[in-house]
C-alpha positions as CSV (number, residue, x, y, z in Angstrom):
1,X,-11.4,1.1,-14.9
2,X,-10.6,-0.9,-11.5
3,X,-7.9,0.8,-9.2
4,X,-5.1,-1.8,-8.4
5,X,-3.0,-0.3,-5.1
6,X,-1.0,-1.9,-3.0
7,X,-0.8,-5.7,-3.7
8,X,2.6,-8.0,-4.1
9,X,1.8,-10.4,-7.2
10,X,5.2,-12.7,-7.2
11,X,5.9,-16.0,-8.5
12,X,2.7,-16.6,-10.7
13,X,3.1,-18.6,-14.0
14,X,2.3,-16.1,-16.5
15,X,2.3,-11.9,-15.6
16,X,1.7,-10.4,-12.1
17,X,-0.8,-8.5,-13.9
18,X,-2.5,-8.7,-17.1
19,X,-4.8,-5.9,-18.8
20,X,-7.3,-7.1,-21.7
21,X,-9.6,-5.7,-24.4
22,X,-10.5,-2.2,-23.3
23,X,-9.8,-1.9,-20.0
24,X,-8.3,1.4,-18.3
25,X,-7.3,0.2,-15.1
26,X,-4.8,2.8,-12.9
27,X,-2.4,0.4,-11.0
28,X,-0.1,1.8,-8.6
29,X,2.0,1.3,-5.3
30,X,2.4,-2.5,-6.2
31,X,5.5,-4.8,-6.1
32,X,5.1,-6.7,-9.0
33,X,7.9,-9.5,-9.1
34,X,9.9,-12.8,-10.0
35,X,6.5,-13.6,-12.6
36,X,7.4,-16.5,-15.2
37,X,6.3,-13.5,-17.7
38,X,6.7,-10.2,-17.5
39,X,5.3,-8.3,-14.2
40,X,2.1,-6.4,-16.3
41,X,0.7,-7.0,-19.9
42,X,-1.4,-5.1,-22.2
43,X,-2.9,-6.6,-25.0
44,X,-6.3,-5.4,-27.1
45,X,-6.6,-1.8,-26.8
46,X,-6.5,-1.5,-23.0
47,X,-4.7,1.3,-21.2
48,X,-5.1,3.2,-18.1
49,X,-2.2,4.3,-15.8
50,X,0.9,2.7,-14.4
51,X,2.8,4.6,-12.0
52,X,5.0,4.0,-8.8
53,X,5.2,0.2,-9.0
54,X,8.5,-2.0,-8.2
55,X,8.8,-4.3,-11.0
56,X,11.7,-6.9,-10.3
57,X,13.2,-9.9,-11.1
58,X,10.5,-11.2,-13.9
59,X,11.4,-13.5,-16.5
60,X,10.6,-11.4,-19.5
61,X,10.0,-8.0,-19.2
62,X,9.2,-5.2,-16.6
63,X,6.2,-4.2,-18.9
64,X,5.2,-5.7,-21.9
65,X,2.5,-3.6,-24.5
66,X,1.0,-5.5,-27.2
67,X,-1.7,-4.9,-29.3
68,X,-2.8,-1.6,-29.9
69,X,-2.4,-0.8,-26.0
70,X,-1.4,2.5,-24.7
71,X,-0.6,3.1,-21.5
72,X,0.3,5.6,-19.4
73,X,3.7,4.6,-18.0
74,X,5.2,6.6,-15.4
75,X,7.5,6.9,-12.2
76,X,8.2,3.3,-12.0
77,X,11.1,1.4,-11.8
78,X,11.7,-1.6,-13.6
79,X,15.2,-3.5,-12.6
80,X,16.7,-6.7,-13.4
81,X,13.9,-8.3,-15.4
82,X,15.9,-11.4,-17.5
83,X,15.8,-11.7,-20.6
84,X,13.6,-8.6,-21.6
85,X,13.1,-5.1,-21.1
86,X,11.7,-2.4,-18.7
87,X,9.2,-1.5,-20.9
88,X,9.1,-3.4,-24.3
89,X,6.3,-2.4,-27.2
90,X,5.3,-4.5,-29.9
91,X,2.3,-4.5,-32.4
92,X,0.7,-1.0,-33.0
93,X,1.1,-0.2,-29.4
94,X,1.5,3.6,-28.5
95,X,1.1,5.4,-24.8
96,X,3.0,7.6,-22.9
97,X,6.8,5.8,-21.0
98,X,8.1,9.1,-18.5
99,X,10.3,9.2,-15.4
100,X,10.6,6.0,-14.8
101,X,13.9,4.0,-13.1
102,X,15.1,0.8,-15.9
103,X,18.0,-0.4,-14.5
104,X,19.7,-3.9,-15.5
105,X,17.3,-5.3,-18.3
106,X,18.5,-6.8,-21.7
107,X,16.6,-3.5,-22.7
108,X,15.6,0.1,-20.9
109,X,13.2,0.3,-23.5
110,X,12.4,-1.4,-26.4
111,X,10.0,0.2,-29.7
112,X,9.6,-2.4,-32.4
113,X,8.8,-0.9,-36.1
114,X,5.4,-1.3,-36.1
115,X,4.8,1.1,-32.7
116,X,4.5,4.7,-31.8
117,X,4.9,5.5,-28.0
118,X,5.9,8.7,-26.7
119,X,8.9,8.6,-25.2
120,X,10.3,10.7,-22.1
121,X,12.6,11.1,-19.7
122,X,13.2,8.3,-18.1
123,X,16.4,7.0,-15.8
124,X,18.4,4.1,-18.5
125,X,21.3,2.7,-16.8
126,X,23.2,-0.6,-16.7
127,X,20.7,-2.3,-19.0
128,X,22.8,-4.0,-22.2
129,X,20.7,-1.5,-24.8
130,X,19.1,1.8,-22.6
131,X,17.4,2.4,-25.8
132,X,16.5,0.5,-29.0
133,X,13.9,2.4,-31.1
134,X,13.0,0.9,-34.4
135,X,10.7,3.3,-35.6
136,X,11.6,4.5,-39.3
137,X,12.9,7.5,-38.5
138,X,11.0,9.3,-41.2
139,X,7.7,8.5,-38.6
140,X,7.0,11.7,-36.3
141,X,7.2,11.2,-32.7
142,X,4.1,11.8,-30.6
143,X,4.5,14.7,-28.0
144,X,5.0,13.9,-24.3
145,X,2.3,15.0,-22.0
146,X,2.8,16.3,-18.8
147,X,3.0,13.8,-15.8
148,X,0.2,13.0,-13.9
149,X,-0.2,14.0,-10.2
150,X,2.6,13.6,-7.7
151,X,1.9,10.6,-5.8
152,X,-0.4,7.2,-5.9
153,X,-4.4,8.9,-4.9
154,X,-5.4,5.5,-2.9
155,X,-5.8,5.1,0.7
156,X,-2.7,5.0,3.3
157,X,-2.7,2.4,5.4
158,X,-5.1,-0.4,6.1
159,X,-9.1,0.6,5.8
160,X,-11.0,0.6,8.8
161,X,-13.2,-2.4,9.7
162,X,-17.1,-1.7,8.8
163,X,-19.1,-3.8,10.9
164,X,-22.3,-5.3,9.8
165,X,-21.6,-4.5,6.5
166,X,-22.3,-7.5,3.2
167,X,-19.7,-8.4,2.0
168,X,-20.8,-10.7,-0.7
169,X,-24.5,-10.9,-2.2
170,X,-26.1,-13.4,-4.7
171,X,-29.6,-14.5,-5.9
172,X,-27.9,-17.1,-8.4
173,X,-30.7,-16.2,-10.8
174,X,-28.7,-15.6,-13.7
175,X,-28.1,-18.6,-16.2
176,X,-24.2,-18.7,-15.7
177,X,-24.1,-17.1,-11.9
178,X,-20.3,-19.0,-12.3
179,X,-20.6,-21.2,-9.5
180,X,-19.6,-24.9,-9.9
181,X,-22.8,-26.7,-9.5
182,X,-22.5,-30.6,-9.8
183,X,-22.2,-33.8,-7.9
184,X,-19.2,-35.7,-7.4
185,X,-17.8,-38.3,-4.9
186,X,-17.5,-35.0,-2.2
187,X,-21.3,-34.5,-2.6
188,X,-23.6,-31.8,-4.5
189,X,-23.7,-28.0,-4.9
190,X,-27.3,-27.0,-6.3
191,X,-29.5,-23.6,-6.8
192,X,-32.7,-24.2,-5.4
193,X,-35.2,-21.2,-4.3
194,X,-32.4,-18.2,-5.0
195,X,-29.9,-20.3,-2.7
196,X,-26.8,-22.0,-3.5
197,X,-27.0,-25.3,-1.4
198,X,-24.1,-27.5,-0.8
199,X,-24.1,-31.1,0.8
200,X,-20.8,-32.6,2.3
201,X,-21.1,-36.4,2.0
202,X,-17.4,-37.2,2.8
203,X,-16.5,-38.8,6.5
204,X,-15.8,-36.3,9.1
C-alpha cells in the first residue's frame, strides 16, 4: 500500500503507472502523460485510491481496470487520451469512478458486460461516447460511496534535507539480494564478507 505523490511519468513504453496482484496503492497529485499505454493499469485484484491526477495525451486510455481490480477513482481528470477512454473497465473489474473531469476520449467511460463499477457523478464532455455501459441492465448497480477527503494528504513542497541519515543499507546475505554479480569485459561485481565489491578494469 505505497503512496505515489507528486511524480510526472511521461513518454514510457507501456503505462505511466501500473498496479499488480493485490496491491492498494493511493496515487495522487501526479501528471501522468503521453504513455504508449494508458497513464495507470490495474490488473489482478489490486486497488487502492486514485485521486487528483492529470492524465493526458496517452495512447490508450486515461485509466485502464482489468482483472478483478477495483479502484477507487476520483477527482481526476482524464483529457485527450487517443484511442481509448478516461476510465475504461474490462474483466470482472468493479470500484468506485466519482467527480472526475473526462474530456476528449473516444470514451468518458467505458463498462464492458462482464464488470460492475459504481458509477457517479462525474464531468463527460466532448468525448465521442460520455458513456457506454454494457452491463445487462437486469444487473443491479452497486451504490456510490461518499468521496474521500478533500484534498491529496502528502507533504507540500519539497522535504527537508536529513543530514547523516542512510539512505541505502545491504548485507547482501540473501540468495537473490538482486544485484548483478558477474564478470564481463568491464570487470567483476562479487559478494564477499557482507560486501558487494566491484572492480573497474576498463582504461581510464
Amino acid at each position: 500500500s505505497p503512496y505515489v505523490w507528486n511524480n510526472v511519468c511521461s513518454g514510457n513504453g507501456l503505462s505511466g503507472i501500473i498496479v499488480r496482484d493485490q496491491a492498494l496503492p493511493t496515487i495522487e497529485g501526479n501528471v501522468l502523460r503521453d504513455n504508449e499505454q494508458s497513464g495507470v493499469g490495474y490488473f489482478g485484484t489490486s486497488g487502492g485510491l486514485l485521486s487528483y491526477n492529470e492524465i493526458t495525451g496517452n495512447a490508450l486510455n486515461g485509466v485502464t481496470v482489468n482483472d478483478e481490480a477495483s479502484p477507487v477513482i476520483e477527482r481526476n481528470e482524464m483529457i485527450d487520451n487517443d484511442s481509448g477512454g478516461g476510465v475504461v473497465y474490462f474483466g470482472a473489474s468493479a470500484g468506485v469512478v466519482q467527480a472526475n473531469v473526462m474530456r476528449g476520449n473516444k470514451w468518458g467511460i467505458y463498462v464492458a458486460d462482464t464488470a460492475n463499477p459504481a458509477v457517479g457523478d462525474n464531468e463527460l464532455s466532448g468525448n465521442e461516447t460520455d458513456l457506454d455501459d454494457r452491463r445487462p441492465a437486469s444487473r443491479p448497480r452497486p451504490v456510490v460511496p461518499p468521496l474521500t477527503a478533500d484534498g491529496p494528504s502528502g507533504p507540500i513542497g519539497d522535504p527537508e534535507p536529513v543530514t547523516g541519515a542512510v539512505l541505502l543499507a545491504d548485507d547482501f546475505t540473501s540468495p537473490h539480494p538482486g544485484w548483478w554479480l558477474g564478470t564481463n569485459d568491464n570487470g567483476r561485481v562479487w559478494v564477499e564478507q557482507g560486501e558487494l565489491r566491484l572492480r573497474n578494469e576498463t582504461e581510464a
